[in-house]
C-alpha positions as CSV (number, residue, x, y, z in Angstrom):
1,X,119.7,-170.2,101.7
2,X,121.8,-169.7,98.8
3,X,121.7,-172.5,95.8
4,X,125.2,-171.9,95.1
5,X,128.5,-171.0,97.3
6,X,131.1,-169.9,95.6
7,X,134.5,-169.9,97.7
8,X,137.3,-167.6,95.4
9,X,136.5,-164.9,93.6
10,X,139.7,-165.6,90.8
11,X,139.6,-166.6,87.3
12,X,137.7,-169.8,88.3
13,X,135.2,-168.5,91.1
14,X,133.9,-165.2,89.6
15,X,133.1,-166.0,85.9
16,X,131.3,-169.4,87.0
17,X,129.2,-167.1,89.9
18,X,128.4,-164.6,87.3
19,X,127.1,-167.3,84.5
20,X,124.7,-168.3,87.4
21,X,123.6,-165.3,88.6
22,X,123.3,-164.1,85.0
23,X,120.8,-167.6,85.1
24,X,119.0,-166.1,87.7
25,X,120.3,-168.3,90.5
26,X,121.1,-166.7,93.7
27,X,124.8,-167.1,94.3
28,X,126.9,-166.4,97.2
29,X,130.7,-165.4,96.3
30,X,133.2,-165.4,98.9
31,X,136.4,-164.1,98.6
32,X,139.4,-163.9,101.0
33,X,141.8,-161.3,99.3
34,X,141.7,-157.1,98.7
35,X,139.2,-157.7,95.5
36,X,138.3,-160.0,92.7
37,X,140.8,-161.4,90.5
38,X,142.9,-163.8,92.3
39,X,146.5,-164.5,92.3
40,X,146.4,-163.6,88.0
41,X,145.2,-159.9,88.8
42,X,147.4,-159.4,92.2
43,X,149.9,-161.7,92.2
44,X,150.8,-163.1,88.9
45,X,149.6,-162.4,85.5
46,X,148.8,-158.8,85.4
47,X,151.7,-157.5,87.5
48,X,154.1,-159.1,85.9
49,X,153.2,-158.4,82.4
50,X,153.1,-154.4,83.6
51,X,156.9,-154.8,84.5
52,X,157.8,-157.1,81.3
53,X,156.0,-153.7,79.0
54,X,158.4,-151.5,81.1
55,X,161.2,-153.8,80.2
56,X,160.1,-153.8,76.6
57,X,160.2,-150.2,76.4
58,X,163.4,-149.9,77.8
59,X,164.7,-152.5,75.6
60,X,163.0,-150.9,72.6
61,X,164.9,-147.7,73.7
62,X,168.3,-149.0,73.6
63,X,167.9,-150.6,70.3
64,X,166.5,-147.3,68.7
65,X,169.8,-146.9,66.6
66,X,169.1,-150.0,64.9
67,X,165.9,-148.1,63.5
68,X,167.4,-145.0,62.8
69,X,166.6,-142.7,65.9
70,X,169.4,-141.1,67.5
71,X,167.8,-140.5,71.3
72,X,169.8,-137.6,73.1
73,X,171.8,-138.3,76.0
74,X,172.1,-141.6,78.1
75,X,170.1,-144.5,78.7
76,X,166.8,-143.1,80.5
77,X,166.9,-143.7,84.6
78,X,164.4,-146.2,85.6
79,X,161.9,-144.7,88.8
80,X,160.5,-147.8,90.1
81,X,158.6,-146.2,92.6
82,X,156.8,-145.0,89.5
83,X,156.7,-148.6,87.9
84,X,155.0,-149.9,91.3
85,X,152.6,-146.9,91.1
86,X,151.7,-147.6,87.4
87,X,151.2,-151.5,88.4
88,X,149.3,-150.9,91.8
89,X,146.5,-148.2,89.2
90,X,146.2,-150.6,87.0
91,X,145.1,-153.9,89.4
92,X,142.7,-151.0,91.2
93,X,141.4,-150.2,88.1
94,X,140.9,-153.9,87.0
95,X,139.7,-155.0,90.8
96,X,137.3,-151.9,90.7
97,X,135.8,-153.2,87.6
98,X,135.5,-156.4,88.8
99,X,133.9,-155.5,91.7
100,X,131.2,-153.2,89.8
101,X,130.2,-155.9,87.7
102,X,129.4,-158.4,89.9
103,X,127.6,-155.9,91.6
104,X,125.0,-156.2,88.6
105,X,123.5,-159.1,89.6
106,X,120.3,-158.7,91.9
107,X,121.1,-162.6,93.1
108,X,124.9,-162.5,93.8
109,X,126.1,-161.5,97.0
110,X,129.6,-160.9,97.3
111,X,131.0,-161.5,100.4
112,X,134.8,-161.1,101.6
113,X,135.9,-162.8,104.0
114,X,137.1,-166.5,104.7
115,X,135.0,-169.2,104.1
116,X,135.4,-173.0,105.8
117,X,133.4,-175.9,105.1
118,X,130.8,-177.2,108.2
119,X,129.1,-179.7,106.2
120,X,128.6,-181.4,102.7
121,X,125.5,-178.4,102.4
122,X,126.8,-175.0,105.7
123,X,129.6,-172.7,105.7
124,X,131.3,-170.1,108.4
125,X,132.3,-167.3,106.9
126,X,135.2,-165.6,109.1
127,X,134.6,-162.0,107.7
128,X,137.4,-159.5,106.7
129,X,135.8,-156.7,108.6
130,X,135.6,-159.0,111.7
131,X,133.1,-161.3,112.6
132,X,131.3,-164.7,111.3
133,X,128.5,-165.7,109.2
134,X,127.2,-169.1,108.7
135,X,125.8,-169.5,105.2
136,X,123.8,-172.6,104.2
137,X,123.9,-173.6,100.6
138,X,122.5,-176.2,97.9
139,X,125.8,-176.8,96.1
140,X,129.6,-175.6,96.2
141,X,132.4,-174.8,94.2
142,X,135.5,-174.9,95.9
143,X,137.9,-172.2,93.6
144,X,140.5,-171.1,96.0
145,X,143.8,-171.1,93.3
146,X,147.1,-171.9,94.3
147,X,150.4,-170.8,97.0
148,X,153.6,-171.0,95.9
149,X,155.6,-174.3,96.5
150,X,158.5,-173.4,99.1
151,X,160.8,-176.5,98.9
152,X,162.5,-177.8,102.3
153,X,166.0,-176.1,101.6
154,X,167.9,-174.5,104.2
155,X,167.8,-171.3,104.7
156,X,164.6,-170.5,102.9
157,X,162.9,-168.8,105.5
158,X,165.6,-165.7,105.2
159,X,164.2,-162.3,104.6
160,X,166.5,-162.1,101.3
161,X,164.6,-165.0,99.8
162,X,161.1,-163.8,97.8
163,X,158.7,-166.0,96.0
164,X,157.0,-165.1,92.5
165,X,154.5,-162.8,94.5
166,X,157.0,-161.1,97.0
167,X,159.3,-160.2,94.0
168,X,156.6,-158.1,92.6
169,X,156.3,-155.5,95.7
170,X,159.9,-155.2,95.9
171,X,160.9,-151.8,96.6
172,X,163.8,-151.4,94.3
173,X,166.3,-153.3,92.0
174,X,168.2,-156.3,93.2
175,X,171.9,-155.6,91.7
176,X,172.4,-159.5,92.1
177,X,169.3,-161.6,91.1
178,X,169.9,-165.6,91.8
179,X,166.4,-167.4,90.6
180,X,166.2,-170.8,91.8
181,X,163.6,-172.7,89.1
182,X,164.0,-172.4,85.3
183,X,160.1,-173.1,84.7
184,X,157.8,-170.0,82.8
185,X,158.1,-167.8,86.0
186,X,161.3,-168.2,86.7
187,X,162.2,-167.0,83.1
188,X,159.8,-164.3,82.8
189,X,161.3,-162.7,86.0
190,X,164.8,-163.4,85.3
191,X,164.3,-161.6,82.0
192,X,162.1,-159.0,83.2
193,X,165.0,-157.9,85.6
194,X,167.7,-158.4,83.6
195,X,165.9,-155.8,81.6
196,X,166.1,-153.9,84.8
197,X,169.8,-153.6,85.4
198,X,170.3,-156.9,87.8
199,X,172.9,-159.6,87.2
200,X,170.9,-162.6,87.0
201,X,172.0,-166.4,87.5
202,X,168.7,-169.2,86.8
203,X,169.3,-172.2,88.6
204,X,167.6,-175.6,87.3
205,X,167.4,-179.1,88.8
206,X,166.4,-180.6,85.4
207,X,168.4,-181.2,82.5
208,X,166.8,-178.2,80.7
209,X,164.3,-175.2,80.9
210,X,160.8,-175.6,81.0
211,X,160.4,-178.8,80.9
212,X,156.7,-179.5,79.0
213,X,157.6,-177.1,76.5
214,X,159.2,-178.2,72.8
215,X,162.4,-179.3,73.6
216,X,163.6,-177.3,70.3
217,X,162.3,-174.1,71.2
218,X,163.1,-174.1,74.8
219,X,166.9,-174.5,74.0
220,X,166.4,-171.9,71.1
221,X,165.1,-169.4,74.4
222,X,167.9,-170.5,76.2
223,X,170.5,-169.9,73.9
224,X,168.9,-166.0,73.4
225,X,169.1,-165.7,76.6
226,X,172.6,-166.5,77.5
227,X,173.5,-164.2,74.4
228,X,171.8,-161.5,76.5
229,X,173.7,-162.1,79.3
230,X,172.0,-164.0,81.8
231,X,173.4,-167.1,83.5
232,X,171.6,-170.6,83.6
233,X,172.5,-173.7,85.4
234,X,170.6,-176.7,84.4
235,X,170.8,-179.9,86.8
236,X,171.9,-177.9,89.5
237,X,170.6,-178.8,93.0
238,X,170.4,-176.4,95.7
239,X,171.8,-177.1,98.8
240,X,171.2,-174.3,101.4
241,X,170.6,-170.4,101.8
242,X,172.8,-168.5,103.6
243,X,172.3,-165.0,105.4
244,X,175.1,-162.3,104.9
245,X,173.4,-159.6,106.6
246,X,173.4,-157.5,103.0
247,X,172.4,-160.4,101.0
248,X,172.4,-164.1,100.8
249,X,175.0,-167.1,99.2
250,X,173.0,-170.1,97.7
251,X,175.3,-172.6,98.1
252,X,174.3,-175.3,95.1
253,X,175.8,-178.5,93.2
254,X,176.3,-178.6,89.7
255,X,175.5,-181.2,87.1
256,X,178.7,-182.5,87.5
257,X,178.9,-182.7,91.0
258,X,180.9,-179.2,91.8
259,X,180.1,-177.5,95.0
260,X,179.5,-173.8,94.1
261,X,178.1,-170.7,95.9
262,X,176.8,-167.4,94.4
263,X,176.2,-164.2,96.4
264,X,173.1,-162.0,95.6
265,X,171.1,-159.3,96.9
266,X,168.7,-161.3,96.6
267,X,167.2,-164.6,95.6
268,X,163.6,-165.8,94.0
269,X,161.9,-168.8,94.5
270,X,159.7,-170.0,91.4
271,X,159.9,-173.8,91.8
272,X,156.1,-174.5,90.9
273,X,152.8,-173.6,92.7
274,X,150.3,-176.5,94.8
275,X,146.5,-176.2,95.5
276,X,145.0,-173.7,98.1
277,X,143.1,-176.3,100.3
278,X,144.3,-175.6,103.7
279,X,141.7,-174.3,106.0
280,X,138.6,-174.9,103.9
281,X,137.2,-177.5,106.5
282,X,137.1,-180.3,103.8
283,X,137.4,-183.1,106.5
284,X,133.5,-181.9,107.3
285,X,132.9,-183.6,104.0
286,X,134.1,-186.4,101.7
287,X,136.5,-184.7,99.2
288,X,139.3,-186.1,98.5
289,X,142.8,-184.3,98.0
290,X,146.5,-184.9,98.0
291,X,149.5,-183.1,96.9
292,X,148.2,-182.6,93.1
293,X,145.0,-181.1,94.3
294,X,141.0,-181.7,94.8
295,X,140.3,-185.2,93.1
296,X,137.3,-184.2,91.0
297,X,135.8,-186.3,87.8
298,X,134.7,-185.5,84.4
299,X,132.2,-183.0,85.1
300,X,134.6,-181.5,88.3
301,X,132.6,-182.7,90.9
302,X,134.3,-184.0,93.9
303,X,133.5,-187.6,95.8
304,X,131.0,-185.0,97.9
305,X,128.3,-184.8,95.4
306,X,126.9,-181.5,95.3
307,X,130.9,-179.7,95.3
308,X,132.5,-178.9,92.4
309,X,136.3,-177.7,92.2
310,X,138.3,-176.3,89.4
311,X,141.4,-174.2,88.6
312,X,144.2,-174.1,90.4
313,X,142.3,-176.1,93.6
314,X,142.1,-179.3,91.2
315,X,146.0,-179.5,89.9
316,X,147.5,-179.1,86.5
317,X,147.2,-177.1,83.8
318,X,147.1,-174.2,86.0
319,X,146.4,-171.0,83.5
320,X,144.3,-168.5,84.3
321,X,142.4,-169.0,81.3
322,X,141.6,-173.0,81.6
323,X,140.1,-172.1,85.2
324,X,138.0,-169.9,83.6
325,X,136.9,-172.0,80.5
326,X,136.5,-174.4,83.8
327,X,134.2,-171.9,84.8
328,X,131.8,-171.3,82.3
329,X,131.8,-175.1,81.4
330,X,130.5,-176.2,85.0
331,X,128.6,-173.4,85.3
332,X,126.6,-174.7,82.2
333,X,126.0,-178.3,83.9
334,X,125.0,-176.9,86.9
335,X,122.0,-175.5,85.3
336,X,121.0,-178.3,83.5
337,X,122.0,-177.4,80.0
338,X,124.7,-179.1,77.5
339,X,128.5,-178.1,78.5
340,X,131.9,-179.2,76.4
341,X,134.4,-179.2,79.4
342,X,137.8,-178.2,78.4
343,X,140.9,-180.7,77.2
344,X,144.0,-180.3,78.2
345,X,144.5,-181.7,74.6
346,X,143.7,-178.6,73.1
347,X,144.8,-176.1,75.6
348,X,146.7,-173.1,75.0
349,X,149.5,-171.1,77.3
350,X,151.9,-168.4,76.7
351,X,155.2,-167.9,78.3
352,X,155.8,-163.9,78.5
353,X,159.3,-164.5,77.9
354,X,161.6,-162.3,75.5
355,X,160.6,-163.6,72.6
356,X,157.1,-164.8,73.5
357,X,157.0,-168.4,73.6
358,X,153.3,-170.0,72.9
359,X,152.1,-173.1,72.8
360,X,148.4,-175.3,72.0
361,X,147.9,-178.7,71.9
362,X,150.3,-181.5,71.8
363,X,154.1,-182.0,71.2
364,X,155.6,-184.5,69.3
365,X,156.7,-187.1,71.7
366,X,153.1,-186.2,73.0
367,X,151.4,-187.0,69.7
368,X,153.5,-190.2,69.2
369,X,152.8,-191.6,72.9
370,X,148.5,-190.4,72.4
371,X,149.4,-192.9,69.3
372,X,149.4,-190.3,66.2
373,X,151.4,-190.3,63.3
374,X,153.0,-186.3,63.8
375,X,154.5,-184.5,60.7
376,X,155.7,-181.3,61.2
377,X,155.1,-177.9,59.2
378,X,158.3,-175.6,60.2
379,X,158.1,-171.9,59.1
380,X,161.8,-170.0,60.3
381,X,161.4,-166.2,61.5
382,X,164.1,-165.4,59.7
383,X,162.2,-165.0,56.6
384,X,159.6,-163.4,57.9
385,X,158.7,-159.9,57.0
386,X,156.6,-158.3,59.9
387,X,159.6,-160.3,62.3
388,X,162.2,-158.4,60.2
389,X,160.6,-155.2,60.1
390,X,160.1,-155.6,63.7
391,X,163.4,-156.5,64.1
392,X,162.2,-159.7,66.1
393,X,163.1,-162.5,63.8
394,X,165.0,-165.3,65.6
395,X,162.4,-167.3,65.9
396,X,160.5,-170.7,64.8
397,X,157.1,-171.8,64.7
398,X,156.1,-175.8,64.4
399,X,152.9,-176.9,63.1
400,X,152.0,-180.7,64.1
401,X,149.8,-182.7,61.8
402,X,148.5,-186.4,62.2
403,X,149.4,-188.0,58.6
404,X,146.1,-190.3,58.8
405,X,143.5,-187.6,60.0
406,X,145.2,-184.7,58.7
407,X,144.4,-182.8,61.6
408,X,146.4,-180.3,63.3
409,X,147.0,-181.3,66.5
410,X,149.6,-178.6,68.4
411,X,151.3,-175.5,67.2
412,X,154.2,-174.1,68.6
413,X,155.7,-170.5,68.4
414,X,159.2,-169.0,69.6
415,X,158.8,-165.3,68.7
416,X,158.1,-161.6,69.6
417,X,154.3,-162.0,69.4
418,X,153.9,-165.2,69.6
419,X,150.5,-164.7,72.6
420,X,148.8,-162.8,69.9
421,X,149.0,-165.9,67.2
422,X,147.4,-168.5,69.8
423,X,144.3,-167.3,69.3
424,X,144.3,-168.6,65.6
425,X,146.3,-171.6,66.8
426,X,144.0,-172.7,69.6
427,X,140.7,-172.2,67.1
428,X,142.8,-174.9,64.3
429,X,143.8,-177.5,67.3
430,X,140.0,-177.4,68.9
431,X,138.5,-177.7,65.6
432,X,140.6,-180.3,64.3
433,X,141.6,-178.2,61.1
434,X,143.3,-180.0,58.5
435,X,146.1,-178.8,57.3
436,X,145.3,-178.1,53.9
437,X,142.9,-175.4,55.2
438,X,145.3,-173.8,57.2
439,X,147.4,-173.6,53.9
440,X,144.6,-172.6,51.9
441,X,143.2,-169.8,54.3
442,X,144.3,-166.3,53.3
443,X,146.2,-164.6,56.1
444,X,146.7,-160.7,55.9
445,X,150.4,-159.4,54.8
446,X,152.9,-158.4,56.1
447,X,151.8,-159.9,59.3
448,X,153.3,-163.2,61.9
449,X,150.2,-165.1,61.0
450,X,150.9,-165.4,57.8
451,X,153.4,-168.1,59.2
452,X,150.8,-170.4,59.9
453,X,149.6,-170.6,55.9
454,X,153.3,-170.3,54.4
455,X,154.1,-173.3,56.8
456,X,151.3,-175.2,55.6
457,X,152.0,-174.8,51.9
458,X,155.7,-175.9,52.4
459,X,154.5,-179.1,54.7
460,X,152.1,-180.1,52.1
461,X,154.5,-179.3,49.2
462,X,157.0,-181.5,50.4
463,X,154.3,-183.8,51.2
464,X,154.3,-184.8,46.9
465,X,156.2,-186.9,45.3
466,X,158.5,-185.8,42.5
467,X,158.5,-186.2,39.2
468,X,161.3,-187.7,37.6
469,X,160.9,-185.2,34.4
């Protein structure tokens, strides 16, 4: 008998069944897909980010007069069966890894296969290689991730229609790209293949893109975007998908009521993600779950005591990284010793967009409805040395400060390396650093998180009253 059973081997399942084999406890991982890593390594994160650096480059390239290199002939010709190569090395070479580590641990089994639920403490296993294996276990945590939401339109079934993880093993360029859902993924891709040659149209149902984001910087993304040439819609309702045979019309409404249909080669479907709980045999038990996931409490057990669930399985945020600070959190309480389980007060996320939009903590209506007094340290791009040599400086970042505790309580960047400043950002919102230490801390020069000190100084020197000389 195992102590622990593990089902998901993602960012959730693996780090918390290494942290108990690493404790000594014998552990039993069971994972459904090709390797470890979940949707992030093979169907999300990672891939994507390997087109967005191709798109970079290419970018880079045709603004290389701007810096003074005159590159000979035309525009270089982009091999996509050479980008898909590049992409499927580097998740083998990450899955690999994965795989060898795990392998490590004396007390881990991994296992790949399918695992359903018999009882609160007995599992079958329906094996990849064929077969079943019943496994009986102490405790459980349920990590099986997410599926992409496919709304009831009609016509979404059609062969011309991809979701977020179908896009990426696409086997060339769509000339016409219509993305249905302005959220992160929908503006990552539409960028991404912009970048790529297609004609791209984003349709929204809300009123504007990504909706929990800072109102301010998501229209300032907007407005970049447009400039680059890609169409959005906001408050646009789709009505129905239509097969032409070569491609598809998605015939939609607009915010002011105009009927409208746009032709494409093809069309995306990013309109959010739900919880992976089909099939686990949870009826065998008493969890609870509805549309927003695995209803767990504080420490993310579930009304079953003795399974746990986290990441993706239990709802929002879903990030890759909060499953695994999840992870290592619960893995702590399961073995009896002190663990600070994550807040989404103090999380941080990245949108991979172009420029890089991060995000930690709250915003302001956020900090005024959690009842804070917010001020506001503003720092412009513009101004920014390392964005202007980089030639990346439309941008803004926006410190939030409670004016009673002084404590910084969400940072919030719109620029080209904005996911390498949230480390920094998410240290000064978990912590609780006042302000005045941010100002006072020396950042290096010329570099972006010099922002974070220079928009400080100016918060606080605004702060003082003047003297009337």
């Amino acid at each position: 008998m195992s102590e622990f059973l593990i089902i998901g081997g993602g960012p959730a399942g693996t780090p918390a069944a290494m942290a108990l084999a690493q404790a000594d406890r014998k552990v039993t991982l069971v994972e459904e897909g090709p390797g470890l890593g979940g949707t992030c390594l093979f169907e999300g994160c990672i891939p994507s980010k390997i087109f967005r650096e191709t798109a970079r480059r290419l970018r880079e390239i045709d603004e290389s007069l701007d810096f003074g290199l005159c590159l000979p002939g035309t525009r270089p010709h982009l091999d996509w069966s050479a980008v898909q190569a590049r992409k499927r090395a580097i998740l083998q070479r990450r899955s690999q890894a994965a795989l060898e580590h795990v392998r490590r641990f004396p007390t881990l089994e991994l296992i790949q296969g399918r695992a359903r639920l018999l009882s609160p403490r007995s599992a079958e296993i329906a094996l990849s290689g064929g077969g079943q294996r019943r496994v009986e276990f102490e405790k459980a945590v349920i990590a099986t991730g997410s599926v992409p939401v496919r709304p009831p339109i009609p016509g979404v079934e059609n062969p011309r229609v991809l979701d977020s993880e179908g896009i990426l093993d696409i086997d060339h360029v769509p000339a016409d790209l219509v993305v249905i859902g302005g959220g992160p993924i929908g503006v990552e891709l539409g960028q991404i293949f912009h970048a790529f040659g297609s004609r791209v149209l984003i349709l929204e149902a809300a009123s504007r893109l990504l909706g929990p984001v800072d109102p301010e910087l998501s229209d300032r993304l907007r407005a970049h975007m447009e400039r680059e040439g890609i169409e959005i819609l906001t408050g646009s309702q789709v009505k129905a998908i239509v097969n032409t045979g070569g491609g598809a019309y998605v015939q939609y409404v607009t915010a002011t009521g105009e009927p409208c249909q746009r032709h494409a080669e093809n069309v995306l479907l990013v309109t959010g993600r739900h919880p992976r709980v089909e099939g686990l045999g949870l009826e065998h038990t008493r969890v609870r779950h509805g549309p927003h996931g695995i209803e767990v409490d504080a420490h993310l057990e579930t009304a079953e005591a003795g399974i746990h669930a986290l990441g993706d399985a239990v709802g929002q945020p879903m990030f890759a990284h909060w499953a695994s600070a999840q992870a290592l959190a619960l893995a702590r309480h399961l073995l009896g010793l002190p663990a600070a389980f994550p807040r989404p007060a103090s999380n941080s996320a990245v949108i991979f967009s172009t420029p890089e939009l991060g995000m930690v903590g709250l915003t302001e209506d956020q900090a005024r409805a959690a009842g804070l007094d917010p001020a506001v340290a503003r720092y412009d791009y513009a101004q920014d040395a390392r964005a202007q040599i980089a030639g990346r400086d439309q941008g803004l970042l926006k410190i939030l400060y409670d004016r009673r505790s002084r404590k910084v309580v969400g940072i919030h960047a719109l620029v080209e390396g904005a996911a390498d400043l949230m480390g920094e950002a998410a240290l000064a919102v978990a912590a609780g650093i006042p302000i005045e230490a941010l100002a006072t801390a020396i950042h290096p020069h010329p570099t972006l998180t010099e922002s974070f000190g220079l928009a400080a100084r100016a918060a606080l020197a605004a702060e003082r009253p003047r003297s009337d000389g």
